[in-house]
Steps between C-alpha positions, in 0.01 A plus 500: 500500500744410195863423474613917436284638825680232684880521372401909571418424868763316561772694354434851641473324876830311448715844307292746755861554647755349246789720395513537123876356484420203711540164425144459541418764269797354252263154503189672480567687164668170347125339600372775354680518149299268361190617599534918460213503229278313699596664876459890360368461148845603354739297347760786591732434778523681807662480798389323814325826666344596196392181485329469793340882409347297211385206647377745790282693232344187317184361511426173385183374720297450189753266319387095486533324785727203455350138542688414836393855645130407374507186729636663749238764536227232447646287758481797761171579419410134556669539849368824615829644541567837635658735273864471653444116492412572124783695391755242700347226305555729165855610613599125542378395171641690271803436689527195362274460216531870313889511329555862536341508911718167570830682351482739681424374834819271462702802364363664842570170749848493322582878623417447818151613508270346752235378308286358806494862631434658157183251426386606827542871426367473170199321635449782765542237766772404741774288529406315842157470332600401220513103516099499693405581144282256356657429185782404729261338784317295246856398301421696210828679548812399624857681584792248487900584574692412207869349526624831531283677756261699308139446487334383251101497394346118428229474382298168676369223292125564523595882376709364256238252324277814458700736337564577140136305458327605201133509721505755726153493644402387854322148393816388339713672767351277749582174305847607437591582887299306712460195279314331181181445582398094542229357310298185676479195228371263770114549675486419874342181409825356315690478876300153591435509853595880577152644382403619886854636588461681126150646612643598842777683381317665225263679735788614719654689150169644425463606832801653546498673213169623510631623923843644306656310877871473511667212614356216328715208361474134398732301515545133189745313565548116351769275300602666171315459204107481698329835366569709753574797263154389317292499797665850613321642085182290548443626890600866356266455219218360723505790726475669186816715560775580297860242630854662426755300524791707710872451435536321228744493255400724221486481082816518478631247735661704728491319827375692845726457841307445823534861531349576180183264583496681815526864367215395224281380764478831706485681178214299370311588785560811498338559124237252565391645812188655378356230299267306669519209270868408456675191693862419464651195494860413625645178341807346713461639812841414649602814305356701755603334777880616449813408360405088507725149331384236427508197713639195349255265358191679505310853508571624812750805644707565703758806612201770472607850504287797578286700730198271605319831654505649151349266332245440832355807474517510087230215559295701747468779250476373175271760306367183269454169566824291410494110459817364522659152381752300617651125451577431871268631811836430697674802335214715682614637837180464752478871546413509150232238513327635747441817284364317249097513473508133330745285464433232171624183451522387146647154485534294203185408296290203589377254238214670405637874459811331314215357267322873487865641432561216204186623284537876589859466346410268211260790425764825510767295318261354230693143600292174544640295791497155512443222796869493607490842552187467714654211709775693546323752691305296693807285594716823554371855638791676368422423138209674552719831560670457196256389234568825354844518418464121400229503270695842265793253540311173340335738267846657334656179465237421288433159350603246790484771790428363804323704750506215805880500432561846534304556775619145666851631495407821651247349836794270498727764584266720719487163707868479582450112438221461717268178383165560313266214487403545153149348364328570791141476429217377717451107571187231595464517810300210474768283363682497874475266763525685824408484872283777443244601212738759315228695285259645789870581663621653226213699477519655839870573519534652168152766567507826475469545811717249627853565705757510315784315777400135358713263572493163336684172559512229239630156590450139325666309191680698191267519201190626744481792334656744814697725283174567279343547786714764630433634126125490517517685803645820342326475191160494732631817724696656158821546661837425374667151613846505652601119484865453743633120536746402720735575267472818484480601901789222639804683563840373604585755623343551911243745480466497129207297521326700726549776305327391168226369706450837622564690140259215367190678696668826458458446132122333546455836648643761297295294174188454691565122378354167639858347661533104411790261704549193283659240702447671819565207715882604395414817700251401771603212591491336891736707731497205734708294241739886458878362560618915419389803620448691174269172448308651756534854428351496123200268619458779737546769256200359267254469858578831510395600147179293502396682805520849360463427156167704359488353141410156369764218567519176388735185580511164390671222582542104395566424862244584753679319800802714465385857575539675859169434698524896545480560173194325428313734776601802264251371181119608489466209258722144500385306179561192492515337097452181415532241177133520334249253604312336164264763453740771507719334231198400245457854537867660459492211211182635344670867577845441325397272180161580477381141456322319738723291759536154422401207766857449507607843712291344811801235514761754534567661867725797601413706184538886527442791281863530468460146298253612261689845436863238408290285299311770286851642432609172391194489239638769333808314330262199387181415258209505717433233687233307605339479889654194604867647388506798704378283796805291439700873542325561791563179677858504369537857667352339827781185568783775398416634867685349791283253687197467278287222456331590149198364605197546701462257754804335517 
C-alpha cells in the first residue's frame, strides 16, 4: 500500500457526505491545489466533486511504496497482524510520516472530522474496537488530545526509531525495534569465582530455549560498574543465543520514557516470539518497576508508580527468556523476586578477578599497566570496575598519563570516602609471635571449603603486625578489606554511632568484603565500667552484629583488658600477639635486610615486625649500612616505647 491508495481511502470515507460548498469541501480543494496532477493525473483544476470523481476513478496500487510504508508492512508481517491491524498500522503512518497523507488528516481534524472514527472505518473495524488493536496494545500507536481538543496520531518511540530506515528487511527490523544485538567480549572463565553459577544458568537458557517455555527470567543485580551488562552477553553467548538489549536509547540519542522501555519490551516479544534462540536483556530495571526517584545518597527508589499485576503476569509470560539488571535488589518489590527463576548476585571483583580484569583490558586497549595500577586493584575493588575508562584516559594524555591516578580518583569517588587499605599483599606468617601456630590456622579458615562467618580478635602491643594480619586474611580468602577506626564510627550525636556500626556490616555485606575494627576496644569496651546509656547501647549494637554477621570479621585492639567479657564469647579465634622471641627476630632480620642477624639482635627484647618495617623505611634516605648500624635502629626503635627495658634480661 503507497501514499496515493491511502490519501484515496481516506478521502472518499471522510467527503462520502460533504456538501460541495462546505467549509470542509472549501479546505479540501485548497489541500488539493497543490497536488491536482498527482491526485487525478491532470494539472487542470476542477472543482471539489469532480475531484473526488477523479480521485474515485484512479488507480495507483502499482506506484513505489514509500520507505516508512515499506517498514510498516514489514513490521506487520513480522507481527502476524491481521489485515485490519495491517491497514491501521499503514493508515497511522503515513499520517505522520507521508506529507501529502499528514496534510490532509490535519486539514480533516481541523474541520471537524473525527479522525478516530474515520481510521476505524477506513480500517473496516470499529470504533469501541479500535484501541484492542495491537499496534495500539503493544504502543506502536498512540492517540493523544492536543491543547485544543482534537486528536492527534503519535507515533511511539520504538515505531519512531524504525521508520524512514534505509534497511527494510526483517533481520535489521529486529535490531532496530527490539534492540542492538550484544556481543560477549568476556568468556565465563573471566568472572573469578562465578564459573558454577555461569554453568548453571547457561543450561537453564539452553533449556529453555530448546522447551520455547515462557516465563523465565534472571535477575543481576550488584554496585555499578561490576559487569553485570557483560555477564548478561557472555551468559547469552554461552547458551549460544542471540541477547537484545530492550529499551535503549537509540543512534540517535533519543532517550526512551519508562513507557517507551515498557512498550519495546512487549513488542520485542512479540517479534521474537518464534525464535527459539533469542534472549533479551533489560538494563536498569527500576524502569519497569514504575514511575521511581532517586533516593538521596545512593541507588535506590522510592515513590513507585504503576500496576504491580501488569508487570506480575508480564513475567509469567515472557515468550523469551529476559535477564534483567539492576544496581539495588532493594528497588525489587518481593512479588517480583519470587518470579524470578534465579536471582544473581554480582558484587564487586575479588583480588584475583580484578587481576584477570587488569590483563584482559591491557589487552583490548593495547595499554601496558604498571604495578601501581595493580596495587590499586588489589587495595581497592572498585578500581577494578573502572580500569577501562582509566586506562583510554592515561593513554590520551599521553606522555606522563597516569592510569593509577585516573582510576584512583574515580574508586575514590565510588567509595563515598570510605578507607582502602592500600598495599595489601600477603605476609610471613612465620614472622608472628602468637598464642597459637598461625599457618596450620590460616590454612583451615581460609579453605575452600571453610565457613565463611570467621571472626577474628587481635590483641597485644602496636607494631605486632594486627593490621597486616587483618590484610593477609583477605588476600588468603580474595575478598576486598573494609578497614573502619574509631574515627570513623564515634558519633556525637546519640544513636549516630550505632548507626555506622550497623552501615559498617551493611557495607561488608553489600561488597562481600572482609570487615576490620581498628581500635575496637573504643567500641567494645567493658559495659560494667558504662557511666551512659548509649555507652551501653553501641556495645550492644556490635554483640548484635557479630552474632549475625555471615562474612569474615576482624578486630584488633592494643588493650585486651578493656573489651566487654561478652564480646570476647562472640570470636571463633582470640589471637593473642606478642614482641618476637630471638629466633623470630634473626629471622624477620634475615627477612627485611637479607643479611644474616648479628649476635647483637639477641640483646634487644620487645622487637616486633612493626620495628623492622620503620627501620627498613629509614634505610632508604641513607648509604647502606652495615649489621651492627641497623641493630643500633632497632634498639633505638625499642626504648622509644613506653616502659621498655632495651634489653634481654634485665
Amino acid at each position: 500500500m503507497n501514499e496515493f491508495t491511502i490519501v484515496r481511502s481516506v478521502l472518499l470515507r471522510a467527503t462520502r457526505d460533504v456538501a460541495g460548498k462546505s467549509a470542509l469541501a472549501k479546505a479540501i480543494l485548497a489541500w488539493a491545489e497543490p497536488h491536482f496532477g498527482w491526485l487525478t493525473g491532470s494539472k487542470e483544476k476542477t472543482g471539489f466533486r469532480a475531484l473526488i470523481r477523479s480521485v474515485e476513478q484512479q488507480d495507483r496500487a502499482t506506484d513505489p511504496v514509500e520507505l516508512p510504508l515499506r517498514q510498516a508492512a514489514t513490521l506487520a508481517r513480522v507481527l502476524g497482524l491481521a489485515p485490519d491491524a495491517e491497514l491501521l498500522l499503514a493508515l497511522c503512518v503515513a499520517a505522520d510520516r507521508c506529507p501529502r497523507a499528514t496534510r490532509l488528516v490535519q486539514v480533516l481534524r481541523d474541520n471537524g472530522v473525527d479522525v478516530p472514527s474515520l481510521l476505524a472505518e477506513v480500517a473496516g473495524t470499529e470504533l469501541h474496537a479500535l484501541r484492542r488493536s495491537p499496534i495500539f496494545r503493544l504502543g506502536l500507536i498512540r492517540l493523544v488530545v492536543n491543547r485544543a481538543g482534537q486528536v492527534e496520531i503519535d507515533i511511539a518511540w520504538t515505531l519512531d526509531r524504525l521508520l524512514d530506515r534505509p534497511d527494510d528487511s526483517e533481520e535489521a527490523l529486529i535490531e532496530i525495534v527490539v534492540g542492538l544485538r550484544q556481543r560477549a567480549q568476556l568468556e565465563p572463565s573471566d568472572f573469578v569465582g562465578h564459573e558454577d553459577r555461569i554453568g548453571l544458568l547457561r543450561r537453564l537458557l539452553a533449556g529453555a530455549l530448546a522447551s520455547r517455555a515462557p516465563g523465565i527470567n534472571i535477575l543481576i543485580h550488584g554496585p555499578p560498574g561490576t559487569g553485570k551488562t557483560e555477564l548478561a552477553r557472555t551468559l547469552g553467548q554461552a547458551a549460544g543465543a542471540d541477547l537484545f538489549s530492550v529499551g535503549e536509547a537509540d543512534e540517535d540519542g533519543d532517550e526512551p520514557t519508562r513507557c517507551d522501555r515498557v512498550a519495546a519490551l512487549q513488542l520485542a516479544h512479540r517479534v521474537v516470539a518464534g525464535r527459539g534462540d533469542t534472549v533479551l536483556l533489560f538494563d536498569e530495571m527500576e524502569d519497569l518497576i514504575g514511575d521511581t526517584q532517586r533516593a538521596q545518597g545512593g541507588d535506590w527508589f522510592s515513590r513507585r508508580e504503576g500496576s504491580k499485576l501488569f508487570i506480575n503476569r508480564m513475567l509469567e509470560t515472557n515468550a523469551v527468556p529476559v535477564i534483567w539488571t539492576t544496581n539495588a535488589i532493594g528497588n525489587v518489590d518481593p512479588a517480583i523476586l519470587r518470579r524470578m527463576s534465579y536471582v544473581f548476585e554480582l558484587g564487586l571483583p575479588g583480588r584475583k578477578a580484578g587481576q584477570r580484569m587488569l590483563s584482559r583490558i591491557e589487552q583490548d586497549e593495547g595499554v601496558v599497566l604498571d604495578a601501581a595500577v595493580a596495587g590499586l586493584v588489589a587495595a581497592a575493588p572498585e578500581a577494578a570496575t573502572v580500569l577501562r575508562v582509566a586506562a583510554r584516559a592515561g593513554k590520551l594524555a599521553g606522555e606522563g598519563g597516569d592510569t593509577a591516578a585516573f582510576a584512583g580518583s574515580l574508586s575514590r569517588a565510588l567509595r563515598g570516602g570510605a578507607r582502602v587499605l592500600e598495599g595489601l599483599s600477603t605476609v610471613d606468617l612465620d614472622l608472628f609471635e602468637g598464642d597459637l601456630p598461625l599457618a596450620p590456622l590460616f590454612d583451615r579458615i581460609t579453605g575452600p571449603d571453610a565457613p565463611c562467618d570467621v571472626s577474628l580478635l587481635l590483641t597485644g602491643p602496636p607494631g605486632t603486625g594486627k593490621t597486616a594480619l587483618a590484610g593477609h586474611l583477605a588476600v588468603a580468602l580474595d575478598r576486598p578489606l573494609i578497614v573502619k577506626r574509631a574515627s570513623d564510627l564515634l558519633s556525637k550525636w546519640v544513636g549516630g554511632t550505632e548507626a555506622n556500626i550497623a552501615g559498617a556490616f551493611e557495607e561488608a555485606l553489600r561488597d562481600e568484603a572482609v570487615l576490620f575494627f581498628d581500635e575496637a576496644d573504643s567500641l567494645l569496651y567493658d559495659r560494667s565500667t558504662a557511666s551512659r546509656s548509649w555507652e551501653v547501647s553501641q556495645v550492644n549494637e556490635m554483640l548484635t552484629w557479630l552474632d549475625r554477621h555471615p562474612l569474615p570479621f576482624v578486630a584488633a585492639s592494643n588493650f585486651a583488658g578493656r573489651l566487654d567479657p561478652a564480646a570476647l564469647r562472640r570470636f571463633v579465634f582470640k589471637l593473642d600477639l606478642q614482641p618476637l622471641g630471638p629466633m623470630r627476630s634473626a629471622m624477620a632480620f634475615e627477612r627485611f635486610f637479607g643479611v644474616a642477624a648479628p649476635v647483637e639482635l639477641c640483646e634487644i627484647a620487645g622487637l616486633t615486625p612493626g620495628d623492622f618495617a620503620v627501620v627498613r623505611r629509614q634505610l632508604r634516605f641513607v648509604e647502606p649500612p652495615c649489621a651492627a648500624a641497623i641493630v643500633d635502629r632497632l634498639r633505638a626503635e625499642v626504648a622509644a616505647k613506653p616502659g621498655a627495658s632495651g634489653r634481654l634480661g634485665f
